[in-house]
C-alpha positions in Angstrom: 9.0 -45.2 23.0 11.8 -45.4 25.8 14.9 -43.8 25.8 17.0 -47.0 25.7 20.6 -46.5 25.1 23.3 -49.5 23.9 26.3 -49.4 26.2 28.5 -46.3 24.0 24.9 -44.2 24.3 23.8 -44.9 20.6 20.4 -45.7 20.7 19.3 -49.2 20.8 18.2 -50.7 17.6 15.9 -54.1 17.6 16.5 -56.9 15.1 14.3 -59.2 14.1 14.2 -62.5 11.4 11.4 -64.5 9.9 12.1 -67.4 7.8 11.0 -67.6 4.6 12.0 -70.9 3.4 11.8 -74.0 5.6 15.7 -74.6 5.8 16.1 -71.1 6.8 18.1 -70.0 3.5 16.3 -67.2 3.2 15.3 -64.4 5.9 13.4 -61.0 6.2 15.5 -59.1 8.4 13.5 -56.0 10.5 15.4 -53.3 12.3 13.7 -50.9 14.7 15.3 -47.9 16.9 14.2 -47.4 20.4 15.2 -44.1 21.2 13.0 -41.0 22.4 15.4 -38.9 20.1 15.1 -41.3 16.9 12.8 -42.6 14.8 13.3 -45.0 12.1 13.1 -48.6 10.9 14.9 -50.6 8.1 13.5 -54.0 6.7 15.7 -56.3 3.8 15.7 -59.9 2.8 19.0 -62.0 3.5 19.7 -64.7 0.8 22.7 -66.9 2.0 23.3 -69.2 -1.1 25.3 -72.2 -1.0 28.9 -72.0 -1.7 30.0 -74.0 -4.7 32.1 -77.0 -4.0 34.1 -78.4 -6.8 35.5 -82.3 -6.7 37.9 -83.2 -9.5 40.0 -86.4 -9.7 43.5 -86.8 -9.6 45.3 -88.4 -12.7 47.2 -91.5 -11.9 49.1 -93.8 -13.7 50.5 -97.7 -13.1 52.3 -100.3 -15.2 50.5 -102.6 -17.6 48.9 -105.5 -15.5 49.4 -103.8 -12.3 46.2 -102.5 -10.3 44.9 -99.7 -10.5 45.9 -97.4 -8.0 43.7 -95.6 -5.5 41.7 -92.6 -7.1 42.6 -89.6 -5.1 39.7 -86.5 -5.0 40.9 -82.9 -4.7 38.4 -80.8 -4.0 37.9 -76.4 -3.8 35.4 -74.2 -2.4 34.9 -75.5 0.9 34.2 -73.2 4.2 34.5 -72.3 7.8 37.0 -74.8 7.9 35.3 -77.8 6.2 37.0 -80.6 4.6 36.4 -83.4 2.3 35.3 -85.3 5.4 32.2 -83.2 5.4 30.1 -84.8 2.5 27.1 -86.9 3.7 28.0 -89.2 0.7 31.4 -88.3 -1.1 31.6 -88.9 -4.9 33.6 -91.8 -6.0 35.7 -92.1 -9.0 36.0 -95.5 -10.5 37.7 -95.8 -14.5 36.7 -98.9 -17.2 40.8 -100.2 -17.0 41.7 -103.1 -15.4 44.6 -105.1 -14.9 45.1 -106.3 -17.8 43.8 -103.6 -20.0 46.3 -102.4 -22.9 48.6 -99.8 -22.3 46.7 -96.4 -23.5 44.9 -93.7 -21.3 41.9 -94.5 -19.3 39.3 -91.8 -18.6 38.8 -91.6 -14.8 34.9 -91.1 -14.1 33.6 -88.9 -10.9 29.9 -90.0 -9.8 27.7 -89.0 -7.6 28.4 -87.4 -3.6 25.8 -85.7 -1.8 25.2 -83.0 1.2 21.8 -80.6 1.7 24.7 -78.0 2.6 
């Protein structure tokens, strides 16, 4: 072994990664010191799961034989600065009242929206 210092004179330590899983969610990190003075090596496994993104829909309202309004989507959970612009296909909310639907509540449904993220 050489006597390799980093740049503050700790000796120099070597990472390494190996994918476990095609998309790269999961790696098997190594660690090895270079140093005449030190010996030693480390090894773990890194999961990074996906973070939970939650999409709920906003409750509107309108007047009796007035349309319905635009459905509004507030989402939580997002990161590194994503939006809702991220999605590859966001969820859409859609509800059973129409125009001319009785007064009453309507349930507003949220289906589908995808990402592999």
């Amino acid at each position: 072994m050489s006597d390799e210092k980093d740049s503050d004179g700790h000796p120099r330590v070597i990472l390494s990664h190996e994918d476990l899983l095609d998309d790269s969610r999961i790696l098997r990190i190594n660690a090895t010191v270079i140093d005449d003075n030190y010996q030693g090596s480390a090894s773990g496994t890194l999961v990074i799961a996906k973070a939970l993104l939650n999409a709920v829909v906003d409750d509107k309202g309108r007047v009796q034989g007035a349309a319905n309004p635009a459905f509004t989507i507030t989402y939580t959970g997002f990161v590194n600065g994503e939006t809702a612009a991220v999605p590859d296909t966001p969820p859409t909310a859609s509800t059973m009242a129409i125009a001319n639907s009785p007064a009453g509540t309507y349930p507003i449904a949220l289906a589908g929206g995808t990402d592999p993220n």
